[in-house]
C-alpha positions, -999 to +999 in steps of 0.1 A: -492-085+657-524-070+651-556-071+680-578-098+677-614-086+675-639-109+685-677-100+679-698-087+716-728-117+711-722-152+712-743-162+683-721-141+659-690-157+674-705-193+666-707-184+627-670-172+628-662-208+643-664-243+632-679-267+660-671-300+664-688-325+687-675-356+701-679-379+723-658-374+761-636-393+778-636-401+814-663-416+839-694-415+836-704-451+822-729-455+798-739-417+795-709-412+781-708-437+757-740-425+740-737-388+741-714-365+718-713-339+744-682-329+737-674-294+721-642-280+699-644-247+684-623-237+659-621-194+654-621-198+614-602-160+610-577-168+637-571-203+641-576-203+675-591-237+691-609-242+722-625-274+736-645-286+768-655-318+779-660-309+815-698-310+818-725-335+807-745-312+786-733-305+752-750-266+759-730-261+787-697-272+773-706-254+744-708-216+767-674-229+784-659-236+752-666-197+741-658-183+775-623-204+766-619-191+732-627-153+748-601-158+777-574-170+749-578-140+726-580-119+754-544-128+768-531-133+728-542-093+734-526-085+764-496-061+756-476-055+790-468-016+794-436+002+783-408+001+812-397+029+825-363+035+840-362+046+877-339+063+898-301+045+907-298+031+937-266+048+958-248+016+957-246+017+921-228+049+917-206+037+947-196+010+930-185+032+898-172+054+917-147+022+932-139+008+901-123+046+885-102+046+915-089+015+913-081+019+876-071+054+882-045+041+907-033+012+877-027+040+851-010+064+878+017+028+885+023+026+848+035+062+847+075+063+849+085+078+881+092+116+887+130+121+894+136+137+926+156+174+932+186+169+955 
């Protein structure tokens, strides 16, 4: 998948997205009730939604919101590093080691006996 690439200013990042407002859920009485404080953003390019309903102003939910949206693309992003192999512990090659004797020691019983000299 390719790297998202979001633009630096928050202003260009709003006309990339759609916003929705809505009223929020929760306490708060009457406030609530009259207010559409409520923010969803939708990353138009991506597809990527975000919403917040966390504070009473619609302006502040709004700079959650992106902060949100930013903290999703950055971990859609995120690649974790290549492996690499380290070092065998001892045990390991004891245990190899173990397992060719034992079958060594099968093979050597299905091997017809050697006839004695008198």
């Amino acid at each position: 998948m390719n790297k998202i690439i979001l633009p630096d200013s928050d202003e260009k990042l709003l006309e990339e997205c759609r916003v929705d407002l809505f009223r929020s859920g929760g306490k708060g009485g009457q406030h609530v009730n009259k207010t559409s404080s409520a923010v969803r953003l939708t990353h138009l390019p991506t597809g990527i939604v975000a919403s917040c309903q966390e504070e009473r102003s619609q302006y502040l939910n709004k700079k959650r919101c992106l902060e949100k949206l930013r903290r999703k693309v950055e971990e859609l992003n995120y690649r974790p590093p290549p492996r690499h192999r380290t070092r065998e512990p001892a045990w390991v090659k004891e245990k190899v080691l173990a397992t060719k004797k034992i079958r060594s020691g099968k093979k050597a019983m299905r091997r017809p006996p050697v006839p004695e000299d008198d």
